[in-house]
C-alpha positions as CSV (number, residue, x, y, z in Angstrom):
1,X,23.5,188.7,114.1
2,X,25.8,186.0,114.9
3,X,25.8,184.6,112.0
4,X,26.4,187.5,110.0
5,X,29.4,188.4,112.4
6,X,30.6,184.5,111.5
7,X,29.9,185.2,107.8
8,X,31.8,188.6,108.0
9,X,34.7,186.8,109.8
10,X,34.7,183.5,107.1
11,X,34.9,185.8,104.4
12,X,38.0,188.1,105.6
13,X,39.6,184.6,106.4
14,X,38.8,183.6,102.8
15,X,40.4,187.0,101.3
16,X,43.2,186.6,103.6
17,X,44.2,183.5,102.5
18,X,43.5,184.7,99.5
19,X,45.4,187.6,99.1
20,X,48.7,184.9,101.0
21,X,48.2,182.7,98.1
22,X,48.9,185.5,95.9
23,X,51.9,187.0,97.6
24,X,53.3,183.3,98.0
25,X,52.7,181.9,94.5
26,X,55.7,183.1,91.6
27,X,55.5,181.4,88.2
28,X,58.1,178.8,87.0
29,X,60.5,180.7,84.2
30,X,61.1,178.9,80.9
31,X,64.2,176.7,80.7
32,X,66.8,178.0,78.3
33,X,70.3,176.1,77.0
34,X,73.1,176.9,78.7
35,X,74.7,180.1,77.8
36,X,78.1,180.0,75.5
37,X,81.2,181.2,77.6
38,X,81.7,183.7,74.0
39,X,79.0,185.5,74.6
40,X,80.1,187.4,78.2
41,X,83.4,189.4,77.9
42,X,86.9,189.1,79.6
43,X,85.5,192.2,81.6
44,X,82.7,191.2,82.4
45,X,83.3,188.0,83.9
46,X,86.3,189.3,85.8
47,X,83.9,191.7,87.4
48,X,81.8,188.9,88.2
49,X,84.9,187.1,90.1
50,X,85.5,189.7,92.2
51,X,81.3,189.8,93.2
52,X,82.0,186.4,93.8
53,X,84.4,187.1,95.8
54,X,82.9,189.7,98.0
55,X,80.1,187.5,98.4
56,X,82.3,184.4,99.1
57,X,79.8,182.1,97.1
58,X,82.7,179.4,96.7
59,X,83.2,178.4,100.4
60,X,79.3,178.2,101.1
61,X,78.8,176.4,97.8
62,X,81.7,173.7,97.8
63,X,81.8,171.1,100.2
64,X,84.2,171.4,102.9
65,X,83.7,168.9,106.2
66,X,86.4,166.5,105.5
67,X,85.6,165.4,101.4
68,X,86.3,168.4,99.8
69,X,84.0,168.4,96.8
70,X,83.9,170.4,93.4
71,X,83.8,174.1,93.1
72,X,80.4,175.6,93.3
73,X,78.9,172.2,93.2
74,X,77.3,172.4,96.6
75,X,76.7,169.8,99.9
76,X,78.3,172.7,102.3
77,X,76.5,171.8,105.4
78,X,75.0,174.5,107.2
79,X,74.1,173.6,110.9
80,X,70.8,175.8,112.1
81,X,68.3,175.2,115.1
82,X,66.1,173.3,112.3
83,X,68.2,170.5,111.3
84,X,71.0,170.4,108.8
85,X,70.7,172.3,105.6
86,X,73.0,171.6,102.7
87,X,73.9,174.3,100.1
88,X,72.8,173.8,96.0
89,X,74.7,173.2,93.3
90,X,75.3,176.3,91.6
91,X,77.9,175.2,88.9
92,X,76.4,175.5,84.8
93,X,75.1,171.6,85.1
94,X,71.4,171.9,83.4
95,X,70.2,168.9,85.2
96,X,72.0,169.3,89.2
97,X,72.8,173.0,88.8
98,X,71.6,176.2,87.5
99,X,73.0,175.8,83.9
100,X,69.5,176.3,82.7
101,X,68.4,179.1,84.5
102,X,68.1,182.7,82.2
103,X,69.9,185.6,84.4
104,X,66.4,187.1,85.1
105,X,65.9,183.7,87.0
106,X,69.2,183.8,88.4
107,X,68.4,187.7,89.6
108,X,64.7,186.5,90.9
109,X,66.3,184.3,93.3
110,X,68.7,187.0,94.5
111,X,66.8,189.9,94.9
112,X,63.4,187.9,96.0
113,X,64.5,184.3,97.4
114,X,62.6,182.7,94.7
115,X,64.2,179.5,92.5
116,X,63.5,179.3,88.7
117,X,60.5,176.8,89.2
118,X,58.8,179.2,91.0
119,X,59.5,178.0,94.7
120,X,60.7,179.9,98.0
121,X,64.4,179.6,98.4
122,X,65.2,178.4,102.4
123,X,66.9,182.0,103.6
124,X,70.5,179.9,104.6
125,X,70.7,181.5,101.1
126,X,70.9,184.4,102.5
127,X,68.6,186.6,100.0
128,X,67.9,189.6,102.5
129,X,71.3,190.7,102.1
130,X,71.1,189.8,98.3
131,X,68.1,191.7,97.5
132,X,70.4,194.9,97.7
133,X,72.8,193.9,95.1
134,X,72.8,196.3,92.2
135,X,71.5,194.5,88.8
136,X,74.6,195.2,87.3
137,X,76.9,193.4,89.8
138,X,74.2,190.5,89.6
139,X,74.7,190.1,86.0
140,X,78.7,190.2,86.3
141,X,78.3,187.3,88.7
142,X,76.1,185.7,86.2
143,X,78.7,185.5,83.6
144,X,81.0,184.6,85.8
145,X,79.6,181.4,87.4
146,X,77.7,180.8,84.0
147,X,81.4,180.3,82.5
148,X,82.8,177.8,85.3
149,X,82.8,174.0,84.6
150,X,79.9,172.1,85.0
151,X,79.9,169.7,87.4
152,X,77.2,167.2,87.9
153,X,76.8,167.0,91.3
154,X,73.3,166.6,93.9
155,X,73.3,167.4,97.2
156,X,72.6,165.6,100.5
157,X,69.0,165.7,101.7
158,X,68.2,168.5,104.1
159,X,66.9,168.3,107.4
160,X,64.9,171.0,107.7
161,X,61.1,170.9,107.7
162,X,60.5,173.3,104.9
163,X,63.3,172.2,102.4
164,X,60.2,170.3,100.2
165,X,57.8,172.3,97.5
166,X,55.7,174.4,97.9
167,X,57.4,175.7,100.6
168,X,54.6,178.0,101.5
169,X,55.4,178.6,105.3
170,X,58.3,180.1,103.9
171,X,56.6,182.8,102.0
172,X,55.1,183.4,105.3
173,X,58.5,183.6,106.4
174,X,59.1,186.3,104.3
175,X,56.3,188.5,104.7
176,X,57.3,188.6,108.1
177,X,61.0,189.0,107.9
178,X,62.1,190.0,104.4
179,X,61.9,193.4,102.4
180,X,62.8,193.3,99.1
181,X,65.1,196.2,97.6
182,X,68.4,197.8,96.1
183,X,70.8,199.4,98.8
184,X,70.2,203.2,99.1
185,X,73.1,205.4,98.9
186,X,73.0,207.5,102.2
187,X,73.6,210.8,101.9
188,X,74.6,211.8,105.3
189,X,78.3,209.7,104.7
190,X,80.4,209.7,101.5
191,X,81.2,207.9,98.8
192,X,83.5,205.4,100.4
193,X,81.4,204.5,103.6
194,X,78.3,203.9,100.8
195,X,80.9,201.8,99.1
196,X,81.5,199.9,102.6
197,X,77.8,199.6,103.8
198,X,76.5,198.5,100.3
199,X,79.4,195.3,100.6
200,X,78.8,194.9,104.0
201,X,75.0,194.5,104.2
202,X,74.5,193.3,100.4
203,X,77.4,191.0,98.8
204,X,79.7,190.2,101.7
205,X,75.9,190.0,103.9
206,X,78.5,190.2,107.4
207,X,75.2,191.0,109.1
208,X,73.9,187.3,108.7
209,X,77.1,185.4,110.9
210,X,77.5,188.8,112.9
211,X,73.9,189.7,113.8
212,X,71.9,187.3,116.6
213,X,69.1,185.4,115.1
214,X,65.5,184.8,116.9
215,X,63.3,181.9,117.3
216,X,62.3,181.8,113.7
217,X,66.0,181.9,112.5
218,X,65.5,186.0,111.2
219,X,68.4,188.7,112.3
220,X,67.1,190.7,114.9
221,X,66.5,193.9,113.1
222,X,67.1,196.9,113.4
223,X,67.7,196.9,117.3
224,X,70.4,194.3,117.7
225,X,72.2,194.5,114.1
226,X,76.0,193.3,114.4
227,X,75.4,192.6,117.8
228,X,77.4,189.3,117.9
229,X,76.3,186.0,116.6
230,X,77.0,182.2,115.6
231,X,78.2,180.5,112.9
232,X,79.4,176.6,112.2
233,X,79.9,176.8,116.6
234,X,82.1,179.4,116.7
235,X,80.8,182.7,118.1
236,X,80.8,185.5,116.0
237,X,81.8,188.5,117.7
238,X,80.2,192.5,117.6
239,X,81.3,194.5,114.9
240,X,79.7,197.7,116.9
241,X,80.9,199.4,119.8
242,X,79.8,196.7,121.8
243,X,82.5,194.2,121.1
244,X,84.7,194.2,124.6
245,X,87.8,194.2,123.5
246,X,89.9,196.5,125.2
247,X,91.8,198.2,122.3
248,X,89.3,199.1,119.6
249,X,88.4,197.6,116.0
250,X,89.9,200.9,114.1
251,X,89.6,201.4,110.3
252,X,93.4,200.2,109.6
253,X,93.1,197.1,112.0
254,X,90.0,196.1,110.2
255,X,91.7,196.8,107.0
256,X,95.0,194.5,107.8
257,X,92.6,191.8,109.5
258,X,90.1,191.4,106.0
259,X,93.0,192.1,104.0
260,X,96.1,190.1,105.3
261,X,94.5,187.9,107.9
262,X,96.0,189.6,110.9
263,X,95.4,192.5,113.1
264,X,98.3,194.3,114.2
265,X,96.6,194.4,118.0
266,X,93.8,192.1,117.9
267,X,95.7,189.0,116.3
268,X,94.7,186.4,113.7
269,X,91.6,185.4,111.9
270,X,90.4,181.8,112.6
271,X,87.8,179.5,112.1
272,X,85.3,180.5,109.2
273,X,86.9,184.0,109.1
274,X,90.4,182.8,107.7
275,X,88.7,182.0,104.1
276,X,87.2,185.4,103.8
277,X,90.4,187.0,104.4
278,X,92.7,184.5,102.1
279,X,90.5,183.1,99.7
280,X,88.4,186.0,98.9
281,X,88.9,189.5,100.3
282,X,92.9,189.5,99.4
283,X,91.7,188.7,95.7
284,X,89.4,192.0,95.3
285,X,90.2,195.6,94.9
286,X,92.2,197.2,97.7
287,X,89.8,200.3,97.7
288,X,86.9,197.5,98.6
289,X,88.4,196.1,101.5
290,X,89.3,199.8,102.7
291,X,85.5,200.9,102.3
292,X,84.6,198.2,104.4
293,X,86.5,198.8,106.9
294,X,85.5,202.4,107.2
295,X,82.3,201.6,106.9
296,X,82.6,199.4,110.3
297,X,85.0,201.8,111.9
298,X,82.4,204.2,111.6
299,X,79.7,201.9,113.1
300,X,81.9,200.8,115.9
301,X,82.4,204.8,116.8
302,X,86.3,203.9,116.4
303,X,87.4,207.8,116.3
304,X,85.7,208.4,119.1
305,X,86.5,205.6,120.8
306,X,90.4,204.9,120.0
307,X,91.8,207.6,123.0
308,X,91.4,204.6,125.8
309,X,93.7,202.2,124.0
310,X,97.6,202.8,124.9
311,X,96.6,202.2,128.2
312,X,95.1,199.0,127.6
313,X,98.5,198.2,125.2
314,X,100.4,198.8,128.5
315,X,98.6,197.0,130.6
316,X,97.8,194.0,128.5
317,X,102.0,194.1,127.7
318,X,102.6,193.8,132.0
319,X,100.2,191.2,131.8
320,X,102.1,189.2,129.3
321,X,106.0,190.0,131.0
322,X,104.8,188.3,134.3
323,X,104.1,185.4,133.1
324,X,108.0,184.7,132.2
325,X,109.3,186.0,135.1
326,X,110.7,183.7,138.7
327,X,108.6,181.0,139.6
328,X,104.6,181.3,139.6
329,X,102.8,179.1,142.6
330,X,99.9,179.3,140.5
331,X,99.5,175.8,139.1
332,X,97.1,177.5,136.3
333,X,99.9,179.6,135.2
334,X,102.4,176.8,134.9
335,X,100.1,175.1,133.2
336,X,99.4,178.0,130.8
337,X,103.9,179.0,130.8
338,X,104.6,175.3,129.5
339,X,101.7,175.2,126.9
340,X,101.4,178.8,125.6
341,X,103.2,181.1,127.0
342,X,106.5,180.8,124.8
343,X,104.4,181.6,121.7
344,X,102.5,184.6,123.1
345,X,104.6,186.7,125.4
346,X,104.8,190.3,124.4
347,X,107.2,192.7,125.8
348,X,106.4,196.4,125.8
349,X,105.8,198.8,123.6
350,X,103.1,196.8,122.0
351,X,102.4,193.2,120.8
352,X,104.6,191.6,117.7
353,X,102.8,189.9,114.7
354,X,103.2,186.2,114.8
355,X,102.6,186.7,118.5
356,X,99.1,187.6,119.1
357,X,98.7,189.2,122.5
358,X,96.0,187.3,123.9
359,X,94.9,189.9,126.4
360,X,93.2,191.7,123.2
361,X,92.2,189.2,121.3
362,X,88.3,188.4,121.0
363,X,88.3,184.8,122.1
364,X,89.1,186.4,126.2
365,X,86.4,188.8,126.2
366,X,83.2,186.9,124.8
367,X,80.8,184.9,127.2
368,X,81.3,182.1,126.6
369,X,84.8,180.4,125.7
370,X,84.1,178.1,122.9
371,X,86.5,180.3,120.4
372,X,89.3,180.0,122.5
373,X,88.7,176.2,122.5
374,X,88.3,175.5,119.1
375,X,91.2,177.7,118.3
376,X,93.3,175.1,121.3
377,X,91.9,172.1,119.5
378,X,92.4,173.2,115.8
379,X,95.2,175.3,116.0
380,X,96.0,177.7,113.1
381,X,97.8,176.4,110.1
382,X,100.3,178.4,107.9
383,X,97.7,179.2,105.4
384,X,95.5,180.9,108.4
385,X,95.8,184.0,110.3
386,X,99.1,185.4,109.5
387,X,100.5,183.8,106.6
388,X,103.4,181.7,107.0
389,X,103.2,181.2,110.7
390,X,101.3,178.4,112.3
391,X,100.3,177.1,115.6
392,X,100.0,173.5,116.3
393,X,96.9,172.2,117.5
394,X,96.5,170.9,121.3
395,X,93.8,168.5,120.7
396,X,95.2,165.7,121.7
397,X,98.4,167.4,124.1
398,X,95.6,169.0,126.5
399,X,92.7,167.6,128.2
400,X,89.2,169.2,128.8
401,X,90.3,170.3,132.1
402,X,93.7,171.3,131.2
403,X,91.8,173.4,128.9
404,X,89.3,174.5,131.6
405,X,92.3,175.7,133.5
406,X,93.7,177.9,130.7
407,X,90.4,179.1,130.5
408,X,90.1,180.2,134.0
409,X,93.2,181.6,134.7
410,X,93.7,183.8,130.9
411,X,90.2,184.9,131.9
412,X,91.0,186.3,135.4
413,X,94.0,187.5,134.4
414,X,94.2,189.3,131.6
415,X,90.3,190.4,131.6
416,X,88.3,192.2,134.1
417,X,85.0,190.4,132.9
418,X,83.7,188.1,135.0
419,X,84.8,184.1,135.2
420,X,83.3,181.6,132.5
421,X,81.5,178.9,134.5
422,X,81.1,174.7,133.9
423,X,84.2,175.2,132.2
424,X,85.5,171.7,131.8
425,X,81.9,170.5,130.1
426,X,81.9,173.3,127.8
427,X,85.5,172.4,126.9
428,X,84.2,168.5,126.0
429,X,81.2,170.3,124.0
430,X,83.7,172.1,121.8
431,X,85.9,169.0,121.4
432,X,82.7,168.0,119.3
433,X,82.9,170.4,117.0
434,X,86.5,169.5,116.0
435,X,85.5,166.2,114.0
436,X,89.1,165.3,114.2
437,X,92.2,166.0,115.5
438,X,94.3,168.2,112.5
439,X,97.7,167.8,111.6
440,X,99.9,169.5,113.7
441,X,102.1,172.2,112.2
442,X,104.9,174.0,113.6
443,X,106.3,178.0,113.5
């Protein structure tokens, strides 16, 4: 009886594996010559720019930490709990890059997370939000990136476990955390909010720096999706009605933010947010960047949401007034008069662009204050956040603690969350993440 129950239990272990080897194993497809720029239209491959775009495949395919490499060439590094991963080149090159690959390869690896030789992609390509791209935007980008220039180019070795073939634990990966398929229209919302959603959780895949991640590096879906997450060290913050900003995310704020690179209310975009708004959403269709942004209006509850915010305009305007008015014994509010204050005072009836009104921005209201540091430390050239007006880093004009006590006294006083703690060593592990100090630019 034993035996049999062994025999039984060998056997299903056998199929198992079986049937794994069979759900992890895709065939190589044949090599073909690089296509001829002639044979894709003018139309076509403009369509295929603005995919490219909307899926901002230039800034995590071109190398950016300090030695600025090639256009779609690769080495982006991508910092993850697993080690360093660094991105492919993705340029026409038939030996380095994909100039060999037919667009049924290229759509394989899109839709599945599966490379032309047959092998698991690692998902920093971020193929779950792929796989919803219609065919016909697929094939736009093909043409597009099929007629850039070839640039012969490898990348740096990763330092992630799995980055070697087979990659099988990958394909167990998958099974666990990946389902293949086109976006669904939803019928319940109109045209535009289907526009929105099928950018927002396919192409433009926000979900995958704006969703927390688990153990095994997967979003947490469905329960947490744009809860808030990480990306490069900055923190990401919710796109859902759980951000905790006082004055809400509405469809025009998202709108100027994506479009222009500033919010009216909630101030400028920084850190890996100022590319998508420069480089790439302010060279697509207007109408995309709307749908977008009423697609997250309407998962933030905006409309319903919205009536709370002139009070918190009036408030977060007395906030900013006392800070330039008599003499403040609070050596944390000297500190902050001398350093900031100049540049961000707001006087009523609500806050002026080019001087973001820090009582409503992000960086205040998230745990942790790494965002507010990096943005101390870095600063915000004239190319970021609002075009044409700049704010010069503090990396070297402010120490850690000088920081710390910023920190501490923006977060008392212009929030009612409660105080960030170990302030001055989280301060010296954001200075870190600056590799070093930027060129300071004035307004």
């Amino acid at each position: 009886m034993i035996k049999r129950i062994l025999g039984v239990g060998v056997g299903a272990g056998i199929l198992g594996g079986l049937g794994f080897l069979w759900y992890a194993w895709y065939p190589a497809l044949p090599k073909i010559d690089p296509p001829k720029a002639s044979q894709f239209s003018a139309e076509k491959i403009e369509r295929g720019r603005i995919v490219a775009a909307e899926s901002y495949c230039v800034e995590c395919h071109t190398r950016q930490d300090g030695h600025a490499g090639p256009t779609l060439a690769g080495d982006y590094k991508m910092v993850s709990p697993f080690g360093a991963i660094y991105s492919s080149n993705i340029t026409p090159d038939p030996e380095t890059g994909i100039g060999n690959w037919s667009e049924d390869a290229f759509r394989r690896a899109l839709q599945l997370g599966v490379s032309r030789d047959g092998s698991h992609l690692l998902p920093a390509f971020v193929y779950d939000h792929f796989t919803k791209m219609s065919d016909a935007d697929i094939s736009d980008l093909y043409a597009w990136i099929m007629t850039r220039p070839a640039v012969h180019m490898t990348h740096r070795q990763n330092d992630f476990p799995l980055s070697v073939t087979p990659r099988i634990g990958l394909a167990g990966w998958k099974l666990l955390y990946f389902t293949p398929g086109r976006y669904k229209p939803d019928p319940k919302h109109d045209a535009e909010w289907n526009r929105g959603a099928y950018l927002a959780e396919g192409a433009a895949h926000c979900g995958a720096c704006h969703t927390p991640r688990g153990l095994l590096g997967a979003e947490k879906l469905p329960g947490y999706a744009y809860d808030g997450g990480a990306v490069d060290g900055w923190t990401a913050p919710p796109l859902n009605e759980k951000n905790p900003t006082p004055v809400v995310w509405t469809e025009n704020e998202l709108y100027q933010y994506l479009r222009n690179g500033v919010a009216p209310l909630h101030g400028p975009a920084g850190g890996p947010m100022s590319p998508v708004a420069h480089d790439f959403l302010a060279t697509v269709p207007e109408s995309d960047v709307h749908a977008i942004a009423h697609y997250f209006a309407s998962v933030d509850h905006a409309d319903e949401r919205v009536a709370g915010d002139a009070a918190a305009i009036k408030q977060a305007m007395e906030d900013s007034k006392r800070d330039l008015i008599g003499f403040n014994t609070d050596p944390d509010a000297r500190l902050y008069q001398g350093a900031c204050a100049a540049c961000h005072y707001n006087a009523a009836p609500a806050p002026v662009l080019g001087r973001p009104e820090l009582a409503l921005n992000s960086a205040l209201w998230l745990d942790e204050p790494t965002d507010l540091y990096l943005i101390m430390m870095r600063g915000l050239s004239n190319k970021e956040g609002q075009t044409g007006v700049a704010m010069p880093s503090f990396y070297n004009a402010l120490s850690d603690h000088d920081m710390a006590r910023i920190a501490a006294y923006l977060r008392r006083t212009r929030t009612n969350m409660p105080p960030w703690t170990d302030l001055d060593r989280k301060a010296a592990e954001a200075r870190k993440l600056v590799e070093e100090p930027p060129v300071n630019s004035s307004h």
